[in-house]
C-alpha positions as CSV (number, residue, x, y, z in Angstrom):
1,X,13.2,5.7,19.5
2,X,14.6,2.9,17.2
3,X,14.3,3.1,13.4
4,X,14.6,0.9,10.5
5,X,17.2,1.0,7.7
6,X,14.2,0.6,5.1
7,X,12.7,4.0,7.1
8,X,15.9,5.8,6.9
9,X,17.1,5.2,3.3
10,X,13.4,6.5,2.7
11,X,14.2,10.1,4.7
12,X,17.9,10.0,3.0
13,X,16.4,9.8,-0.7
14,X,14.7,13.2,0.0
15,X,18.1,14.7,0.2
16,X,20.6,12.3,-1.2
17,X,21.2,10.7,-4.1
18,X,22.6,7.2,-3.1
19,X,22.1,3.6,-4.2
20,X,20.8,0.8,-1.3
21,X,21.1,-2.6,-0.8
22,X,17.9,-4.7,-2.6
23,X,17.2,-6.0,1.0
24,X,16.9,-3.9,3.9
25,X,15.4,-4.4,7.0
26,X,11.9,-3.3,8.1
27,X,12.7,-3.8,11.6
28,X,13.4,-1.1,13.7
29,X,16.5,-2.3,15.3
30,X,18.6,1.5,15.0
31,X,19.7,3.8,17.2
32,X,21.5,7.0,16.9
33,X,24.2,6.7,14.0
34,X,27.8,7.1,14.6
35,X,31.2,7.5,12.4
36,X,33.0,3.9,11.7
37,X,36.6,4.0,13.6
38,X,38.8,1.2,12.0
39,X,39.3,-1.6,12.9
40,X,36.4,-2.0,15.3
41,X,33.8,-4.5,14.7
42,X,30.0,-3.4,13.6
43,X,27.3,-3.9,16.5
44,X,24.0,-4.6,16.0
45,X,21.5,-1.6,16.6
46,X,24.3,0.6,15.3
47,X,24.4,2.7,11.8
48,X,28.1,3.4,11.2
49,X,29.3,6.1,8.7
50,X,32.5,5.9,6.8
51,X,34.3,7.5,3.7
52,X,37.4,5.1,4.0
53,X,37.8,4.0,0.6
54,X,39.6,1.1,2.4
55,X,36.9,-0.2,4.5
56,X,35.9,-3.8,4.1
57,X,32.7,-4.8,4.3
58,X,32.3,-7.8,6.8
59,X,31.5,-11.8,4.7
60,X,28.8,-12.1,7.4
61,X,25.2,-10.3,7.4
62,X,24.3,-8.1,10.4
63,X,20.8,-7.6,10.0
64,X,20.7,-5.3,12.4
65,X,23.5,-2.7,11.4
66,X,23.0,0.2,8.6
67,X,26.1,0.9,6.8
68,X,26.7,4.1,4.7
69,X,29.4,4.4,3.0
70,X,30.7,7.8,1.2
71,X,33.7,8.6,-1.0
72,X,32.3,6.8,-4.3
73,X,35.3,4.6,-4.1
74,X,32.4,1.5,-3.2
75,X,29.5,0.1,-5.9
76,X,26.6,-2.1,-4.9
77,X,27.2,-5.6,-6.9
78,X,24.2,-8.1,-8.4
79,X,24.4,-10.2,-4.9
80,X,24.3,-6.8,-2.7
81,X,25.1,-6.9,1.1
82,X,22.1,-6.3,3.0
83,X,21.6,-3.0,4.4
84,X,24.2,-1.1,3.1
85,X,23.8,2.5,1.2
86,X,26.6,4.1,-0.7
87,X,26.1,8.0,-1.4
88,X,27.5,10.0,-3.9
89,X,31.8,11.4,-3.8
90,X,30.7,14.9,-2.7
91,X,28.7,14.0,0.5
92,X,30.9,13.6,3.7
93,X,30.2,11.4,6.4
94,X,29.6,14.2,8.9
95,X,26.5,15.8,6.1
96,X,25.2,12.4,6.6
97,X,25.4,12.4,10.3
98,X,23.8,15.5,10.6
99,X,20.9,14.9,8.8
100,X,20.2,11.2,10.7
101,X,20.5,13.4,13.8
102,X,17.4,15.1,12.2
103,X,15.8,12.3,11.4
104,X,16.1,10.6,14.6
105,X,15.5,13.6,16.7
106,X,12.0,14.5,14.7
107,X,10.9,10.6,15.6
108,X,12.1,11.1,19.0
109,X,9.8,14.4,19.7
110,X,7.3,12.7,18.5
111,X,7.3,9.6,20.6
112,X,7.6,11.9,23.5
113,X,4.6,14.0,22.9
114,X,2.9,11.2,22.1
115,X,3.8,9.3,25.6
116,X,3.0,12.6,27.1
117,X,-0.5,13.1,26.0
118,X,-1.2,9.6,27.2
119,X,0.0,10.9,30.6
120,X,-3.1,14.1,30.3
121,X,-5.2,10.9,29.7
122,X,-5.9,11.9,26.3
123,X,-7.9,11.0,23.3
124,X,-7.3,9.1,20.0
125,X,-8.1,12.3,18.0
126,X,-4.8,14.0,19.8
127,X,-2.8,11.1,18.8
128,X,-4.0,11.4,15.5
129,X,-3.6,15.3,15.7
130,X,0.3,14.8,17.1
131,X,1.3,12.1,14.5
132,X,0.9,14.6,11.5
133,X,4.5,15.1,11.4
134,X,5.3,11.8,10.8
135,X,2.6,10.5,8.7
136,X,1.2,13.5,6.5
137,X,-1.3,11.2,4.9
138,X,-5.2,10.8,5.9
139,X,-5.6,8.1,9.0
140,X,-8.9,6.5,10.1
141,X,-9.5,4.8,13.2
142,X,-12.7,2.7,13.3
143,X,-14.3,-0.2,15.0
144,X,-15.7,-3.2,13.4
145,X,-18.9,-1.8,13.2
146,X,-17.6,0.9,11.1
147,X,-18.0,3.1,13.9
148,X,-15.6,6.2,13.4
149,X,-13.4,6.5,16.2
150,X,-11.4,8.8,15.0
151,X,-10.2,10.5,11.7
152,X,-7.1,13.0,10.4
153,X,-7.7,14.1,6.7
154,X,-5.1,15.0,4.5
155,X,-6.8,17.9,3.4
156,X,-9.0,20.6,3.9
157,X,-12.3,18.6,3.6
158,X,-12.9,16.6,6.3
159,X,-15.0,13.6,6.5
160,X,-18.5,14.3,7.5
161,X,-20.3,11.2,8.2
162,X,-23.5,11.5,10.3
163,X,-23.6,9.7,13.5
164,X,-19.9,8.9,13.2
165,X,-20.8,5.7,11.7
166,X,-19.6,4.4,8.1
167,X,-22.5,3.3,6.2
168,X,-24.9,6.3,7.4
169,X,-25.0,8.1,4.2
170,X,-25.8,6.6,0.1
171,X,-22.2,7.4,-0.3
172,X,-20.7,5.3,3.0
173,X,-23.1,2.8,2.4
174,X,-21.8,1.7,-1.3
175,X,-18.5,1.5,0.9
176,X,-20.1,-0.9,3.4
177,X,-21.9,-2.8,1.0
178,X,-18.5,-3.3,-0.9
179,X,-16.9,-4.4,2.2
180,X,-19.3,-6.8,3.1
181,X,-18.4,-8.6,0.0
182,X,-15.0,-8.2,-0.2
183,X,-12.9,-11.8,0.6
184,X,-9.7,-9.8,1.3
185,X,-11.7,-7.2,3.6
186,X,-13.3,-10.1,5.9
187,X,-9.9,-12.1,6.2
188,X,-8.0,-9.0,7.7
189,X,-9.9,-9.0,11.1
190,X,-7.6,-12.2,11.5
191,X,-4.5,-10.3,10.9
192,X,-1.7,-9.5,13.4
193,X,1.1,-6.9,12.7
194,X,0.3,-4.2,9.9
195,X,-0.9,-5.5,6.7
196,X,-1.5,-4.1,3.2
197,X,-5.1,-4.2,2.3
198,X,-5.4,-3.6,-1.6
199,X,-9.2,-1.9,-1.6
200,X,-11.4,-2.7,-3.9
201,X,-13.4,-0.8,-6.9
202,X,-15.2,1.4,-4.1
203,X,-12.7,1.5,-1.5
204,X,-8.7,2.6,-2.4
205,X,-5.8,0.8,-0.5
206,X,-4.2,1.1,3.1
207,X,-1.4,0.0,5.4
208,X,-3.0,-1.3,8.6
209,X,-3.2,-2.4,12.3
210,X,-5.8,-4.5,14.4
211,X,-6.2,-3.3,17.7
212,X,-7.2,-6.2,20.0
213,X,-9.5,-5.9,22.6
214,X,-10.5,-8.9,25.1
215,X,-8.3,-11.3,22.7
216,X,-10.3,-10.0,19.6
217,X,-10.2,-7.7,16.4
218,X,-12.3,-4.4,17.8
219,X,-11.1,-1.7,16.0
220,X,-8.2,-0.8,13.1
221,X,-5.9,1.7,12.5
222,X,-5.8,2.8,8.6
223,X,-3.2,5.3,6.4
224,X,-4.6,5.8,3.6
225,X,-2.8,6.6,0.5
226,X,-1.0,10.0,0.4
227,X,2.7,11.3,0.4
228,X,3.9,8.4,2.1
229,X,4.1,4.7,0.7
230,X,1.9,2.1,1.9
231,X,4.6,-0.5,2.4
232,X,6.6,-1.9,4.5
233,X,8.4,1.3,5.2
234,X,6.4,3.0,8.3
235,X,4.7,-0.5,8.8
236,X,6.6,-0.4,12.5
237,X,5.3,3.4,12.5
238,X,2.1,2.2,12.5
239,X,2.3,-0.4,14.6
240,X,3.9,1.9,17.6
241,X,0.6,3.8,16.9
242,X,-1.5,1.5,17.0
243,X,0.1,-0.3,20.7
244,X,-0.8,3.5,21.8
245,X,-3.6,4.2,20.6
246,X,-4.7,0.3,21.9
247,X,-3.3,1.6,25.5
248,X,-6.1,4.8,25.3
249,X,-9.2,2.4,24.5
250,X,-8.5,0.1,26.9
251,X,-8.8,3.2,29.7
252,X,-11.6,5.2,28.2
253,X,-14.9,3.9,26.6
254,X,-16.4,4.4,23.6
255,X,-19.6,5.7,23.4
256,X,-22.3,3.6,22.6
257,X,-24.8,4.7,20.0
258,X,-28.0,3.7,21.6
259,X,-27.3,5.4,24.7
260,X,-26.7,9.2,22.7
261,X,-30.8,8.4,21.3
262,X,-33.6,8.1,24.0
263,X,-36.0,6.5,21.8
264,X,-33.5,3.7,21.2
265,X,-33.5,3.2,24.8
266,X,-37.4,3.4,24.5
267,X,-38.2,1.1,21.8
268,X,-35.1,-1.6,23.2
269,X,-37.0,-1.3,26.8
270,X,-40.1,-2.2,25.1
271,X,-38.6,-5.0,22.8
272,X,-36.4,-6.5,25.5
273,X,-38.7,-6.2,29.1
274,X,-41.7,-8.2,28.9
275,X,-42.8,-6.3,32.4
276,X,-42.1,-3.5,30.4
277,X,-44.8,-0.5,32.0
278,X,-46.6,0.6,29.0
279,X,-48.1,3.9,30.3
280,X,-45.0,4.7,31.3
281,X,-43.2,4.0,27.9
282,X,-46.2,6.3,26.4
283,X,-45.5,9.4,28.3
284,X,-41.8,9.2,27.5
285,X,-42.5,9.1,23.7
286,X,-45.0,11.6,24.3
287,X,-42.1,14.0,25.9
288,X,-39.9,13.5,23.0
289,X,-42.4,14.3,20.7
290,X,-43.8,10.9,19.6
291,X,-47.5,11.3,20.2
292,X,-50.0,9.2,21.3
293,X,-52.6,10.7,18.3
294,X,-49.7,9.5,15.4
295,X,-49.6,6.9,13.5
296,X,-46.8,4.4,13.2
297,X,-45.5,1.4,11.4
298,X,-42.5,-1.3,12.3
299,X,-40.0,-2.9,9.7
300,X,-38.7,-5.8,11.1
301,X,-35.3,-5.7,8.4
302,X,-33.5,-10.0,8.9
303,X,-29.5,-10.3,8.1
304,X,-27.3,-12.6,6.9
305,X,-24.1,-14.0,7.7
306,X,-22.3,-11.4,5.9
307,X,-23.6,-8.7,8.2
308,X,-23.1,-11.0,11.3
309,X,-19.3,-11.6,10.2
310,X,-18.9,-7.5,9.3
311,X,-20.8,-6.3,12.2
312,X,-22.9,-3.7,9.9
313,X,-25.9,-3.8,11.7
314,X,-25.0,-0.4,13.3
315,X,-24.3,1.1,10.0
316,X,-27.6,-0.3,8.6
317,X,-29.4,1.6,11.7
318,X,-27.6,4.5,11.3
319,X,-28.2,4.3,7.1
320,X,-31.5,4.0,7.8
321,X,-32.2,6.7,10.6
322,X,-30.9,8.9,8.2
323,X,-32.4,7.9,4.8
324,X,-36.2,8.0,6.1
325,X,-37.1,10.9,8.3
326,X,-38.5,10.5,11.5
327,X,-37.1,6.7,11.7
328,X,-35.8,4.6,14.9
329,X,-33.7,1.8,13.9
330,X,-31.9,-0.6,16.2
331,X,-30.6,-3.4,16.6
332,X,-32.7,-6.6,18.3
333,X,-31.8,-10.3,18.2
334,X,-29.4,-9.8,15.6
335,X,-32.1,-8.1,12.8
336,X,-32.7,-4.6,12.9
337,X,-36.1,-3.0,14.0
338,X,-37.3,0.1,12.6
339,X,-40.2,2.0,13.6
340,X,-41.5,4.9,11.6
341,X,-44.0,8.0,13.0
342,X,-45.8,8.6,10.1
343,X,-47.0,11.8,11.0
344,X,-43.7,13.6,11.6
345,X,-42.3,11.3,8.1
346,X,-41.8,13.4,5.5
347,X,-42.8,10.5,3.2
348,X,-46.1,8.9,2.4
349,X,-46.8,5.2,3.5
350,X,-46.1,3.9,-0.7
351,X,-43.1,6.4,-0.9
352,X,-41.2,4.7,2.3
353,X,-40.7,0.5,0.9
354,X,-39.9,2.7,-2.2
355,X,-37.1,4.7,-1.2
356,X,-36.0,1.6,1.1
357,X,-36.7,-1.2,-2.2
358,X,-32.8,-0.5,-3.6
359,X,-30.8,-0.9,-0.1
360,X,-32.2,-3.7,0.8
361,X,-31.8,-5.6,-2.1
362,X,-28.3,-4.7,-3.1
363,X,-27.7,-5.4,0.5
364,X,-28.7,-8.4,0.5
365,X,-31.5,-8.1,3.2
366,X,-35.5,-9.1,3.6
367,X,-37.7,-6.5,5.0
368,X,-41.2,-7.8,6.9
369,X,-43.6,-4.4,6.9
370,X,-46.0,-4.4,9.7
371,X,-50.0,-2.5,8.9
372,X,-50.1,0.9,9.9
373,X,-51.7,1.3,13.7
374,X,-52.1,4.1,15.8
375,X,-51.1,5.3,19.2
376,X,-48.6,3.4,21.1
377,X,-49.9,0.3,22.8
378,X,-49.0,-2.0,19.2
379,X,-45.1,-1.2,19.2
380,X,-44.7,-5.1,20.2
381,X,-47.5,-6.3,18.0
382,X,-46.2,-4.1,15.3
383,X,-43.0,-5.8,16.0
384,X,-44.4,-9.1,15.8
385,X,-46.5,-8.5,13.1
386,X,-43.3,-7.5,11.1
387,X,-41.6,-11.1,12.2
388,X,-45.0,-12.8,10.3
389,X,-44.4,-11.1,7.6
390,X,-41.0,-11.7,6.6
391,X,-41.8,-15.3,7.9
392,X,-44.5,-16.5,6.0
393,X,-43.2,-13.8,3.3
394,X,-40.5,-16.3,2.5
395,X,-42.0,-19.7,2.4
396,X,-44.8,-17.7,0.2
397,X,-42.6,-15.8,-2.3
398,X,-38.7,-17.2,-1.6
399,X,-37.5,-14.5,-4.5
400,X,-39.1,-11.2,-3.0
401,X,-37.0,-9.2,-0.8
402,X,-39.9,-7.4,0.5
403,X,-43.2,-8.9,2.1
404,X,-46.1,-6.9,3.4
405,X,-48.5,-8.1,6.2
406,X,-51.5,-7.5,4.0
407,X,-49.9,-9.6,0.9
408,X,-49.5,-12.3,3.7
409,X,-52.6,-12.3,6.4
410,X,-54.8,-15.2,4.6
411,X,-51.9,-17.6,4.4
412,X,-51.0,-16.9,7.7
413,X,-54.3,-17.5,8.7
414,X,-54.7,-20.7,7.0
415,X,-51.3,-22.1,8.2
416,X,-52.8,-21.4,12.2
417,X,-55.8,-23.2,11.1
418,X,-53.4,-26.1,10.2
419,X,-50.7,-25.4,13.3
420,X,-52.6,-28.5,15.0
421,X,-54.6,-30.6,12.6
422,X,-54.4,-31.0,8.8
423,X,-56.1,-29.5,6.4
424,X,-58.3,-32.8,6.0
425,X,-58.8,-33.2,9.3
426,X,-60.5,-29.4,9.0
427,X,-62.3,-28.4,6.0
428,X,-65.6,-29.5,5.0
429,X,-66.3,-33.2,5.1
430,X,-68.4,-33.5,2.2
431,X,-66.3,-31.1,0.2
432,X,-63.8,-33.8,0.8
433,X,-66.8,-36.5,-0.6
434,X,-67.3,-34.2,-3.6
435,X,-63.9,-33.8,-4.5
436,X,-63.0,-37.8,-4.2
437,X,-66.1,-38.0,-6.5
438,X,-64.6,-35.8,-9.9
439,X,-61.7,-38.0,-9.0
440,X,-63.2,-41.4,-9.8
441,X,-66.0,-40.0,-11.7
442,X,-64.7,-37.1,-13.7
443,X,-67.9,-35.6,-12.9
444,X,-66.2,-31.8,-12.4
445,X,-68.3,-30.9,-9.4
446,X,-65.3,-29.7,-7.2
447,X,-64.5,-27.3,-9.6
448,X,-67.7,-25.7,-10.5
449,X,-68.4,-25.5,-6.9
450,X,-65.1,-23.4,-6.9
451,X,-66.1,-21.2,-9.8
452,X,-69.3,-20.3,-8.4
453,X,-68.5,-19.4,-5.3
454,X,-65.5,-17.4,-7.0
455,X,-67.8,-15.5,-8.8
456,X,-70.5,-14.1,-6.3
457,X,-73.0,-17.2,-7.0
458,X,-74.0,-15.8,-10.0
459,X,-75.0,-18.5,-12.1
460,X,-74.0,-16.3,-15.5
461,X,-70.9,-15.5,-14.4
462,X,-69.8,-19.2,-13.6
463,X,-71.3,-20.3,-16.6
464,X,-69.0,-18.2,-18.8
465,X,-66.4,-18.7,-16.8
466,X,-66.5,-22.7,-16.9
467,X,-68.0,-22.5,-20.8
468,X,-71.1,-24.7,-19.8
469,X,-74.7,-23.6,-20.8
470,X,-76.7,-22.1,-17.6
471,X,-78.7,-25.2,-17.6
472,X,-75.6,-27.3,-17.1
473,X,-74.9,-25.4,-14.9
474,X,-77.9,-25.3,-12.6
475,X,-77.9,-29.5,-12.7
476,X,-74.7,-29.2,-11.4
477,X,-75.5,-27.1,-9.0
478,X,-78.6,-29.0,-7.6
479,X,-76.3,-32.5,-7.2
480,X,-73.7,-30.2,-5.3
481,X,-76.6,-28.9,-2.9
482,X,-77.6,-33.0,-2.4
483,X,-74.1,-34.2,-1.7
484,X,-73.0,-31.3,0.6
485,X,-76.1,-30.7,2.3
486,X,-75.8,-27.1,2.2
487,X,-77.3,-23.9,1.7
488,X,-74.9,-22.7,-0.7
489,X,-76.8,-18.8,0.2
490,X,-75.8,-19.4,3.6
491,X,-72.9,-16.8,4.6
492,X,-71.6,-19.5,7.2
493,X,-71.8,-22.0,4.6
494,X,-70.0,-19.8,2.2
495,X,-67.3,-18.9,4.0
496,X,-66.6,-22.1,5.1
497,X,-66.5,-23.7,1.6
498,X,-64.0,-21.0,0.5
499,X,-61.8,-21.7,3.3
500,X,-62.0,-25.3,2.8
501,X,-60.9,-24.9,-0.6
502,X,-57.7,-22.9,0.3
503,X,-57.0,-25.4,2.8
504,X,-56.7,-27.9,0.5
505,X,-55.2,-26.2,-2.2
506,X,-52.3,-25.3,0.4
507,X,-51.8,-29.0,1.6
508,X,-51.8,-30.1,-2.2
509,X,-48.4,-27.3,-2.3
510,X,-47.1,-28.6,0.6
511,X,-46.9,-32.2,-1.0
512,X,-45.5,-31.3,-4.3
């Protein structure tokens, strides 16, 4: 296997003392070193060993030669020669040899063990596992969607995330959330080669590696920081690892989440088939314990652009899952869909938006809650119920993160009454007559019409409320009657005047 001169003055430092050229090369253009027999010329790919206090070194660069020279008879200058190390007077060109021999031959067994476990058909863990004795620091293999591929910690605690998905626990999740957000973190899916990505005030630095699939970042390869330096130093290292590890994904699959849960498969049948056999779909709830006698809710949770570029709706489904008991989150149409059993949830139906309230808005999401309904012939008009909410939530109250269907139902109503015709066009004519009337007349009819049906026609009550004297009241009361031709007793009649008047009010919103 081939080295670089910037890898092996790194090894030679742990036992050397010695003084390198500013610039050496990151490329791994070396092979096995060998002693410097005057007057032959240097070769590239070579590293040549000397002591001659005599020997000259050459006007012209070789990038791809290593020179080390011993004896102390040499110095580095201001404007160095690239790669070249000088070592101290004591050390002999044949110490020197023996330890690159070392060097080389550890690289060497590993390459080969690694090329042979691809031969078993092996997994990414057991590359992981075999590379150890070259990188002693903590690697990370994940995919996009912060799916944990595969991990090697530097020490004894290893990293337990649930589901093997970043972003499944509070303590992942700040991670995510800090990723989303990062400029620096969203650029590097566009990055070939290894790259240095500095962290963040959540996340701490690492050297690392896309790994393509189908012409595309999929998943990355990340050293973490540890014994060795995250430069350019085992940049190639990581590279070699990554071509490798690249080589094992391509051959073997990686699991996909929904198809480990069977109520993801469930719920996506149901969301996804519009044939979709509902008996059938209730006795295999029913089997995993999802009965037909519960009670259950849907939270329909809409993303943004920042999850669609980061791919975190998996983490936001696993995050959930595991923050509210008895939860199945996944993924539909680019939102997430939740649906909660109430009776096997730990938590009570106020305790749930509650616990959920914090997440969503540091993470930048809206949440639509569907009403509670039982058995399971609602799941898709739970679903769409959800969709409403968060829908009309938004053009009702743009700054809430969180709508309920219940906060929501009469405007929705009143917007399907106005779907086809206007609100004009609908409510009561001669509310309409009345209303032009206090325009041109100032004669407050409209209003007190309002008040009292506001207040339960009790003639008191509006009378305080509109700080007439009942009398007044009663006269306006009687013109209303004449103009309207109404029963203002009349349920029908009621009902219709209070609908009328939220008609209009929402068509006089509309125009401002």
């Amino acid at each position: 296997m081939k080295l670089s001169a910037q890898l092996i003055i790194y090894h030679l430092r742990q036992t050397f003392t010695l003084a390198a050229s500013s610039w050496l090369s990151c490329e791994p253009h070396l092979e096995y070193p060998v002693l410097y027999q005057a007057p032959q010329p240097l070769a590239d790919g070579k590293i040549y060993l000397t002591d001659d206090p005599d020997f000259l070194i050459p006007s012209h660069h070789l990038s791809k030669t290593l020179v080390i020279l011993t004896g102390g008879s040499h110095y580095l200058e201001e404007e160095d020669y690239p790669n070249l190390c000088i070592l101290q007077e004591s050390v002999s060109p044949a110490e020197v040899l023996s330890v690159l021999q070392e060097i080389f031959q550890k690289y060497e067994e590993w390459n080969q063990k690694l090329f042979h476990l691809i031969l078993e058909q092996t997994t990414v863990q057991r590359l992981l596992d075999a590379t150890d004795m070259i990188i002693p620091n903590s690697i990370t293999i994940i995919g996009l969607d912060f799916t944990l591929i595969a991990s090697k910690s530097s020490n004894s605690t290893d990293l337990q995330l649930k589901d093997g998905i970043f972003g499944s626990t509070e303590e992942t999740q700040l991670l995510v959330s800090s990723l989303k957000h990062d400029v620096n973190y969203t650029e590097a899916q566009f990055h070939t080669g290894y790259f240095y990505y500095p962290g963040n005030h959540i996340v701490s630095p690492s050297l690392c590696v896309n790994i393509q699939r189908s012409g595309k970042t999929g998943y990355r390869l990340l050293i973490h920081p540890g014994e060795l330096p995250l430069d350019d130093t085992f940049g190639f290292i990581a590279e070699h690892l990554a071509s490798l590890i690249s080589h094992v994904l391509s051959t073997k699959s990686v699991p996909e989440r929904d198809a480990l849960y069977p109520l993801h498969q469930i719920f996506h049948n149901l969301l996804t088939n519009s044939r979709a056999d509902y008996v059938e779909i209730s006795h295999q709830l029913t089997e995993n314990g999802w009965l037909s006698s519960h009670s259950y809710q849907c939270i329909l949770i809409k993303t943004g652009i920042l999850d669609w570029k980061n791919l975190t709706l998996k983490s936001i489904c696993s995050y959930i899952e595991n923050f509210i008991p008895a939860a199945c989150a996944l993924e539909h149409r680019g939102n997430v869909v939740v649906y909660i059993n109430l009776d096997l949830c730990e938590l009570t139906l106020d305790e749930i938006p509650q616990k959920l309230a914090g997440f969503i808005r540091d993470s930048l999401l809206n949440a639509g809650y569907s009403r509670v309904m039982l058995g399971h012939f609602n799941f898709q008009r739970q679903y769409v119920q959800a969709s409403i909410s968060i829908q009309t939530g938004t053009r009702k109250n743009p700054t809430s993160w969180i709508h309920h269907f219940n906060d929501i139902a009469l405007t929705y109503i009143l917007e399907q009454i106005t779907s086809k015709l206007p609100a004009y066009m609908i409510c009561h004519e001669r509310l309409l007559q009345l209303k032009y009337q206090d325009d041109s007349t100032g004669s407050e009819l409209y209003e007190t019409l309002r008040a009292y049906l506001q207040n339960q026609q009790s003639a008191t009550k509006t009378a305080a409320a509109l700080y007439v004297h009942r009398s007044t009241l009663l006269y306006r009361l009687e013109k209303i009657e004449k103009i309207l031709k109404a029963d203002l007793n009349d349920p029908d009649d009621q009902l219709y005047l209070m609908l009328s008047f939220y008609l209009m009010d929402q068509e006089e919103k509309s125009k401002k």
